[in-house]
TIMIGU-788007 format. One record per residue (C-alpha): x, y, z. Coordinates in steps of 0.5 Angstrom, whole numbers, plus 2048, in hexadecimal, padded with zeros to 3 digits. Example, Ala and Ser with C-alpha at 12.3 -4.5 7.8 and 13.67 -1.06 7.14 Angstrom:
# TIMIGU-788007
east:north:up
819:7F7:810 .
81B:7FE:80E .
//
This chain:
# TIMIGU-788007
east:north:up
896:8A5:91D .
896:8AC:91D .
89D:8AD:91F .
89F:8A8:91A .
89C:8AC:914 .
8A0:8B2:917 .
8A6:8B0:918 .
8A5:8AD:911 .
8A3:8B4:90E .
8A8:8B8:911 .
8AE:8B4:90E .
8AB:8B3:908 .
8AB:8BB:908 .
8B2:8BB:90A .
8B4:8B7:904 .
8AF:8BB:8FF .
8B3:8C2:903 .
8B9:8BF:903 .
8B9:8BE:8FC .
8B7:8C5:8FB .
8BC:8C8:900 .
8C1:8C4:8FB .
8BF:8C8:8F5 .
8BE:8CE:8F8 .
8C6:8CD:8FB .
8C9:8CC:8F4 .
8C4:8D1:8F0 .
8C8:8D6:8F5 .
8CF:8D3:8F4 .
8CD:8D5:8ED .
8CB:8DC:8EF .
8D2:8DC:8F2 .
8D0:8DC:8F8 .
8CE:8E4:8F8 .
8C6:8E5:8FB .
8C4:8EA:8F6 .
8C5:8E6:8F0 .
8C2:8E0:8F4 .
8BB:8E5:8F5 .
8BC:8E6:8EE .
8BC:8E0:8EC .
8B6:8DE:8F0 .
8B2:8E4:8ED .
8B3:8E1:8E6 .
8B2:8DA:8E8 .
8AD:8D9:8EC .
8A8:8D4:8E8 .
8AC:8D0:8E6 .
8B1:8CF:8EB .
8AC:8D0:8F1 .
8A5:8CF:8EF .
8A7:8CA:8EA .
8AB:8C6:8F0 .
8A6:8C7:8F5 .
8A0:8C7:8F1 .
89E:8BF:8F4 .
8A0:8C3:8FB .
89B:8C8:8FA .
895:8C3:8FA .
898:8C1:902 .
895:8C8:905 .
88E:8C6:904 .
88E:8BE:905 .
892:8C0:90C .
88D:8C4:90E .
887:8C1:90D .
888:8BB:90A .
889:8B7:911 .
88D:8B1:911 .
88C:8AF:909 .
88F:8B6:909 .
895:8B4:90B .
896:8AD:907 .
895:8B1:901 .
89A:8B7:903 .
89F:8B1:905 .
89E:8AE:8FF .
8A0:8B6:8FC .
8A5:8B8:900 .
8A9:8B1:8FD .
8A7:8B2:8F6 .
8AA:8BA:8F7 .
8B0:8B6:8F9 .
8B1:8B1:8F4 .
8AF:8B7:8EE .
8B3:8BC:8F2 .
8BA:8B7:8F3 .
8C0:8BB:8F0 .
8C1:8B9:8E9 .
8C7:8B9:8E4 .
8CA:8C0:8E3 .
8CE:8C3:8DF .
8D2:8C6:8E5 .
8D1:8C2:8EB .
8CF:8C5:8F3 .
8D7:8C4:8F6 .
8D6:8C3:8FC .
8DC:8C8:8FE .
8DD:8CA:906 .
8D9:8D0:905 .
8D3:8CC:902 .
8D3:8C7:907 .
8D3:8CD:90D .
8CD:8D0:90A .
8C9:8C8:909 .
8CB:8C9:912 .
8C7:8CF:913 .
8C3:8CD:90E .
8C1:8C6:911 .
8C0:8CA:918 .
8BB:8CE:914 .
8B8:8C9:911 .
8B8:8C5:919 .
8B4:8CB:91C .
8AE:8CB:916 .
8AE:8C3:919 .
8AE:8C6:920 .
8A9:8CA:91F .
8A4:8C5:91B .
8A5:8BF:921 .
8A3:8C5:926 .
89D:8C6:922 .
89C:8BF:921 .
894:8BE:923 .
893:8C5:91F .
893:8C3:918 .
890:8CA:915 .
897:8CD:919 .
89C:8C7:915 .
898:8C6:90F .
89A:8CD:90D .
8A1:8CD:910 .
8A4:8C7:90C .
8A2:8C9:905 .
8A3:8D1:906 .
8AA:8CF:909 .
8AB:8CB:902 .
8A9:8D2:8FD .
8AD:8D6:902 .
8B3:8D1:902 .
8B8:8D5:8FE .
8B8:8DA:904 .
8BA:8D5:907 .
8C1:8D5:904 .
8C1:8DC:904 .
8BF:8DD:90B .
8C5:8D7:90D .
8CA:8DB:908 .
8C8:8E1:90D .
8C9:8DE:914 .
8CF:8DB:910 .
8D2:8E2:90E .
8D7:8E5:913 .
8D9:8DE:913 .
8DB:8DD:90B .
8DE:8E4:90D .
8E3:8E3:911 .
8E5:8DC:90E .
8E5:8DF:907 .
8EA:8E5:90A .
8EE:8E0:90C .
8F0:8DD:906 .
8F0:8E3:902 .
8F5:8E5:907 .
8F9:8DF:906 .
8F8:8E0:8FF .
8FB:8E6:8FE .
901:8E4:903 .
903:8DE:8FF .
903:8E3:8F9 .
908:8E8:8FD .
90C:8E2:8FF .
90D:8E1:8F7 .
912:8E8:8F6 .
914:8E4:8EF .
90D:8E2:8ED .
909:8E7:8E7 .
903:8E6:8E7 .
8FE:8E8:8E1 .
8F7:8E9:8E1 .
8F3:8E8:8DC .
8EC:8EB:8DB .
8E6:8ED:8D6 .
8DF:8EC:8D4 .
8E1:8E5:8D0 .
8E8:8E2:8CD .
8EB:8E3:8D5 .
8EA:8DB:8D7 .
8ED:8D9:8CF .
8F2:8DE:8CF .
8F5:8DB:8D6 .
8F6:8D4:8D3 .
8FA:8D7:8CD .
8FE:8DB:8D1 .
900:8D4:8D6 .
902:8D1:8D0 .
907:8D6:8CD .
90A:8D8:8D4 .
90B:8D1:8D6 .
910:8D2:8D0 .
914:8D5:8D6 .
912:8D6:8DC .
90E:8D1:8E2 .
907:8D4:8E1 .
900:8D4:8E6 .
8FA:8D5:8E4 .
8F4:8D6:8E6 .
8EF:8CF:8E4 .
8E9:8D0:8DF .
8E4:8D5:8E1 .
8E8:8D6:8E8 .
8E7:8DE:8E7 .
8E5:8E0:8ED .
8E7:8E4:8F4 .
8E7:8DD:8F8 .
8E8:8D9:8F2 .
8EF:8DC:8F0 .
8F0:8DC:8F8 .
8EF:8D5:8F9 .
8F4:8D4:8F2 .
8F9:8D7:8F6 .
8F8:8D5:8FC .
8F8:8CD:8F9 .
8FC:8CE:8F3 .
902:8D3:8F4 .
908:8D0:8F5 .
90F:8D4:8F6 .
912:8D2:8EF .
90C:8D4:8EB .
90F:8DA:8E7 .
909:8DE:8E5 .
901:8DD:8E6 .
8FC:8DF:8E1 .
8F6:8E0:8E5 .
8EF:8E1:8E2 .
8EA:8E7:8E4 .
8E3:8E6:8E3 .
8DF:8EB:8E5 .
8D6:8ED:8E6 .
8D7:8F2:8E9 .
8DA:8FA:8EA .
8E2:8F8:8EF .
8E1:8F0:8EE .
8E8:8F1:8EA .
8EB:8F6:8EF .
8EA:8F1:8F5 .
8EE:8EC:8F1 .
8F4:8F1:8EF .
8F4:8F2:8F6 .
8F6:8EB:8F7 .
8FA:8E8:8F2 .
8FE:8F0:8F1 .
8FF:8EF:8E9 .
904:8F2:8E6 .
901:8F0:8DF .
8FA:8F0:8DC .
8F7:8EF:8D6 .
8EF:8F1:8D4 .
8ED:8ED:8CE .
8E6:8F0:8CD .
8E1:8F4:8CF .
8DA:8F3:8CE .
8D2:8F2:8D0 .
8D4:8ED:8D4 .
8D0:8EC:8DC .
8CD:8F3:8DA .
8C7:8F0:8DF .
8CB:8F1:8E5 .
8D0:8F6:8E2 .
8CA:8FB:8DF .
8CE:8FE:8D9 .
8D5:8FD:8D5 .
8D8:903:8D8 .
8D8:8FF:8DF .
8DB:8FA:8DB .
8E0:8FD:8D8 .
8E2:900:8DF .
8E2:8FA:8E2 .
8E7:8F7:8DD .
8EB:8FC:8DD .
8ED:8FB:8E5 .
8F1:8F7:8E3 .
8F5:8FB:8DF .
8F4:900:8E5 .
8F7:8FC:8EB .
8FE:8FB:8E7 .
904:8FE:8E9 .
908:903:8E6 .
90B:8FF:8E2 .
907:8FA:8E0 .
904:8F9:8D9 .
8FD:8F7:8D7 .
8FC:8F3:8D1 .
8F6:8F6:8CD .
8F1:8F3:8C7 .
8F2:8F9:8C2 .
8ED:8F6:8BE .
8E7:8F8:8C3 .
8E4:8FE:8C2 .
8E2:8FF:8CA .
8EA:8FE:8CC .
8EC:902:8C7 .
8E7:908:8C9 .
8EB:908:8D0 .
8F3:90B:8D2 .
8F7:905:8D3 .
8FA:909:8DA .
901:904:8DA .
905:902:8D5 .
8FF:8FE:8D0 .
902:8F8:8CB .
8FC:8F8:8C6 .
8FA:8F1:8C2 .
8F4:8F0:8BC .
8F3:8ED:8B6 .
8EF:8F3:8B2 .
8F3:8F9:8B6 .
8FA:8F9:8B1 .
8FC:8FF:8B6 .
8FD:8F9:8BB .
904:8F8:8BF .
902:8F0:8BD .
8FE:8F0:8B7 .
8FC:8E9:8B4 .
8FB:8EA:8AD .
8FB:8E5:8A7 .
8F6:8E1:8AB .
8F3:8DA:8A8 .
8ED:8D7:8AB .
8EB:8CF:8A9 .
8E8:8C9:8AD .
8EE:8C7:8AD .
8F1:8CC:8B1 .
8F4:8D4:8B0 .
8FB:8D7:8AE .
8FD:8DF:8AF .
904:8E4:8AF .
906:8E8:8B4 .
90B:8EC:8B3 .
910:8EE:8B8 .
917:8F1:8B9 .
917:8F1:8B2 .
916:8EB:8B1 .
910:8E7:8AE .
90D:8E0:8B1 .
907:8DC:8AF .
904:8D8:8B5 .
8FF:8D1:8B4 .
8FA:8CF:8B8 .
8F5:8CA:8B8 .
8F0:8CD:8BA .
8EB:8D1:8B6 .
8E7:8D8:8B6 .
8EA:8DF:8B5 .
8E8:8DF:8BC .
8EE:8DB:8BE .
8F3:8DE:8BB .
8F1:8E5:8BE .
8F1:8E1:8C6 .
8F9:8DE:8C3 .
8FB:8E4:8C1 .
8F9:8E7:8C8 .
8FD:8E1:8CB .
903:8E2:8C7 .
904:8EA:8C8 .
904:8E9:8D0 .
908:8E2:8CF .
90D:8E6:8CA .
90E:8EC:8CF .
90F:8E7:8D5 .
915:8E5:8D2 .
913:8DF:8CD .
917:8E0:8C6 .
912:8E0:8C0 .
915:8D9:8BD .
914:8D6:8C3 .
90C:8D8:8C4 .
90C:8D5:8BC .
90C:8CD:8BF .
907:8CF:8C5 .
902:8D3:8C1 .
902:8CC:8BC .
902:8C9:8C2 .
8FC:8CC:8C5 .
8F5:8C8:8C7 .
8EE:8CA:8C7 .
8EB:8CD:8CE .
8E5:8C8:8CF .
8DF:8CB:8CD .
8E2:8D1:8CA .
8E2:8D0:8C1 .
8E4:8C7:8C3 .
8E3:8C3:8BE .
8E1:8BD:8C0 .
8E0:8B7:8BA .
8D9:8B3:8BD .
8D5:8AE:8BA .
8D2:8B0:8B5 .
8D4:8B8:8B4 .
8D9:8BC:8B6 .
8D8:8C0:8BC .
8DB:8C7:8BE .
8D9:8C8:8C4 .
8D9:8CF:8C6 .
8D5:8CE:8CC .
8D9:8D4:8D1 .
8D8:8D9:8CC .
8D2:8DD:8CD .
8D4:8E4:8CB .
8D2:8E8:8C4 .
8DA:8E9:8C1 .
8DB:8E1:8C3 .
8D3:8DF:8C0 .
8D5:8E2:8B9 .
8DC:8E0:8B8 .
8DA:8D8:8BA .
8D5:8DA:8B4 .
8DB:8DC:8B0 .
8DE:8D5:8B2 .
8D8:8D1:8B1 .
8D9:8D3:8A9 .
8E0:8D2:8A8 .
8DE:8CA:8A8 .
8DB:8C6:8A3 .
8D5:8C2:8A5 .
8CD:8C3:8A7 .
8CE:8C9:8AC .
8CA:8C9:8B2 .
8CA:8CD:8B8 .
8C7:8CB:8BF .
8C6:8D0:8C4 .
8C2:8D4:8CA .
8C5:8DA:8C7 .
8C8:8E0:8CC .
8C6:8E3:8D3 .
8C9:8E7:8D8 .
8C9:8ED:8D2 .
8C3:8F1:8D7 .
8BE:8F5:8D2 .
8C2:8F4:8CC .
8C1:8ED:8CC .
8BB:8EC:8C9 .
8BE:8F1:8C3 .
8C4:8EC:8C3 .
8C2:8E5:8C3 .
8BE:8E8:8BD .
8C3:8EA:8B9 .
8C7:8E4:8BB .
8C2:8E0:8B7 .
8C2:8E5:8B1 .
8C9:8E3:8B1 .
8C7:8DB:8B1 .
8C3:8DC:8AC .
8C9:8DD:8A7 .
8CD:8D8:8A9 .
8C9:8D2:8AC .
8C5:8CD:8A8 .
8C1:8CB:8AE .
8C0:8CE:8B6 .
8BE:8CB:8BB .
8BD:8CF:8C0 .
8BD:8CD:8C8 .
8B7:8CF:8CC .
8B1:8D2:8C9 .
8AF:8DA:8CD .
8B7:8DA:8CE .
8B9:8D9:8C6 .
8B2:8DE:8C4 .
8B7:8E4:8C1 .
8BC:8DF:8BD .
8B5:8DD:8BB .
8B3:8E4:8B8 .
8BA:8E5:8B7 .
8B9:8DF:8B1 .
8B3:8E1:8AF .
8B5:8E7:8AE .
8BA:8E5:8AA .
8B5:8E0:8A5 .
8B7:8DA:8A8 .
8B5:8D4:8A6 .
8AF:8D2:8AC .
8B0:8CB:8AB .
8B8:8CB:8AD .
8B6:8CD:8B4 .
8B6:8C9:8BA .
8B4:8CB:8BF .
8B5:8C7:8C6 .
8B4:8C7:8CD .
8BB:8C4:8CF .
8C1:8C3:8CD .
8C1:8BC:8CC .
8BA:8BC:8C8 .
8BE:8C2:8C3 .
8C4:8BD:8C2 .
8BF:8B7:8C0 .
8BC:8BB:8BB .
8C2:8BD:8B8 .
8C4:8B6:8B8 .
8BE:8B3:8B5 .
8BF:8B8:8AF .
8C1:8B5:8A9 .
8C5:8B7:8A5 .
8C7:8B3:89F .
8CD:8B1:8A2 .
8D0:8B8:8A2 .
8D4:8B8:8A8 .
8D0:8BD:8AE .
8D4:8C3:8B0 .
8D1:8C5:8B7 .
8D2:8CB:8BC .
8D1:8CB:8C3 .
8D0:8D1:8C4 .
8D0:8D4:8CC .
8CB:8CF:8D1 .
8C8:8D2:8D6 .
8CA:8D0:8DD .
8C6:8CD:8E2 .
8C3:8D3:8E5 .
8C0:8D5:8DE .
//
């Protein structure tokens, strides 16, 4: 009977583990793989991502320990709830089990077996196993670093190869011009507009989504390339100082564009000059004769030398080489004038927001200087659809949504408000406001919530600690309380809003930023 109940309390901890070790692998993946963001993460999370999930686990030691045979019922009776509680749920970016995942859930799962070993020699001392089970739970994230250390020199050499196969097929395409594309926001819109208006022209790759960084771009390469694609825009995003040298490194562009600097990942980066000397790598792998495109709006790229042949583009800078002007913004779209080789020619889109048209004018430089002629880029910009989650509009049920969920910096925050209060309609915005802003992130979201205040009718707000300088930041501003909800989750912030009434008045509502899975 003893033995039963064992077996039956070391797999019902394997399930509660395993589940746990699922978690952890997928926070990690998050964290992009990178150990020390991974440690950060756990500094920050620890009651809710380690005790709140292994809190029933926690009462294991003493019933083990002391509590003979009814001890282990109970403990076996945990572990299955732990399990059950801690299965993986639905996730705003799913775990993907991609090769290098599936490695480390091996060495991983070899851990794992020595902690089952060591239990089953310790079998008949129930003071050696019922501290072993549970202190093996509350230290399972070390777990996946310690496998993703065993597993290092393998990653290594696997990742040196493929980058080594990227960077020859790159070579192996002399005809092929590649843009980089970079910059604190704007980077991943920009690189859809720009496919769009070159496709007038030219056979186009490039890279998919988010796809920014070193082996994101190289499995783009190396699954995507093909002999006939004429130009490759590849996006550069960047944490951390050389992040976009290793990219350039790579792929060898011949073309840049920086569409913005700002305080963007200042946690990892530390400070905006960073930040501008990361960007601006991209501008420094170019080759002598290469141009870099330049938003001559932002006053963190105007305060730096261009230091190769610089084509500026902007909505406020008149002095701009492509200088968007009798800009009109509308819920049913925007317009602007550009004026070029003295000629004037006015674009129409149906997207919205100010912010858009700077991102389109961005396109259209690179796209007319890459040899596209300027009438030609007029059916494409017409033609041009909204980048999901970047100023989208979506026409739900009971509202219309614009669903900027990808934005989470402070220019892309303001000029969403500006476009939320370019419609008619009860002005709603639903947000878990900015992160990643480092010590000025408080100060920020605060003014983000000064902002609101001017333009939104109600605010709900996503998650209590996290929202509490917004919250200030209306109060601040005299808001009144009683439009303000406040909610833990997403879903509770859109039930919400969807039980306003609102005397049939149509409902305008902005998504503004989600956090991701390990926030």
């Amino acid at each position: 009977m003893d033995l039963i109940l064992f077996i039956l309390l070391l797999m019902a901890w394997l399930c509660s583990f395993t589940m746990l070790t699922l978690y952890n692998l997928h926070m990690f993946q998050l964290n992009s793989y990178k150990p020390h963001e991974q440690r950060k993460w756990y500094k920050e999370k620890f009651l809710p991502a380690f005790v709140g999930r292994n809190l029933g686990v926690l009462f294991t030691l003493p019933l083990l320990v002391f509590c003979g045979r009814a001890g282990v019922i109970l403990s076996i009776v945990l572990y299955a709830l732990t399990a059950y509680l801690g299965r993986p749920r639905k996730a705003k970016k799913p775990l993907v089990y991609t090769a290098r995942v599936k490695r480390m859930l091996v060495t991983a799962g070899i851990l794992t077996a020595v902690t089952v070993l060591l239990a089953v020699l310790f079998r008949k001392i129930p003071a050696v196993y019922g501290i072993l089970l549970p202190a093996a739970h509350f230290v399972s994230g070390f777990y996946v670093l310690l496998a993703n250390l065993i597993n290092r020199p393998v990653e290594k050499a696997i990742n040196n190869w493929y980058i080594s196969d990227a960077k020859r097929m790159i070579d192996s395409s002399p005809n092929l011009r590649v843009v980089g594309i970079t910059g604190s926001y704007g980077k991943t819109s920009v690189k859809f507009f720009l496919r769009k208006l070159l496709s007038a022209k030219y056979n186009v790759l490039m890279t998919p989504e988010s796809y920014n960084t070193t082996m994101g771009v190289v499995k783009t390469i190396r699954t995507s390339l093909r002999p006939t694609h004429e130009i490759f825009l590849c996006e550069m995003g960047a944490r951390n100082i050389g992040d976009i040298k290793e990219i350039c490194d790579i792929v060898s562009p011949r073309f840049g564009v920086i569409t913005s600097i700002g305080p963007q990942h200042l946690e990892s980066f530390k400070s905006i000059d960073n930040v501008i000397k990361t960007k601006f790598e991209l501008r420094d792998a170019l080759p002598e004769d290469g141009i870099v495109f330049l938003n001559g709006d932002n006053e963190y790229i105007r305060s730096q030398t261009p230091g190769r042949k610089a084509v500026t583009y902007g909505i406020e800078n008149s002095d701009c080489d492509y200088f968007a002007r009798d800009i009109s913004v509308s819920a049913a779209g925007s317009s602007f004038v550009i004026d070029k080789d003295g000629e004037s020619y006015t674009f129409k889109t149906g997207l919205i927001g100010s912010h858009n048209v700077l991102n389109i004018t961005g396109a259209i430089a690179a796209a007319h200087t890459l040899g596209v002629p300027m009438k030609d880029l007029i059916p494409q910009v017409r033609a041009l659809e909204s980048v999901p989650h970047r100023l989208q509009l979506i026409r739900g049920r009971s509202a219309l949504i614009i669903d900027d969920a990808y934005n989470s910096n402070p220019s892309g925050a303001k000029a969403a408000l500006d476009t939320l209060a370019c419609f008619d309609g009860v002005k709603i915005l639903v947000t878990p406001g900015m992160v990643e802003l480092g010590s000025r992130q408080a100060e920020l979201n605060r003014v983000f919530g000064s902002q609101a205040a001017k333009v939104c009718d109600y605010v709900a707000l996503v998650g209590e600690k996290q929202t509490e300088p917004i919250y200030q930041g209306l109060m601040d501003a005299g808001y009144p309380k009683e439009k303000i909800f406040v909610e833990h989750d997403l879903t509770g912030a859109l039930r919400s809003v969807e039980n306003l009434h609102t005397g049939g008045v149509q409902k305008i509502v902005l998504l503004e930023n989600d956090l991701p899975d390990n926030f």
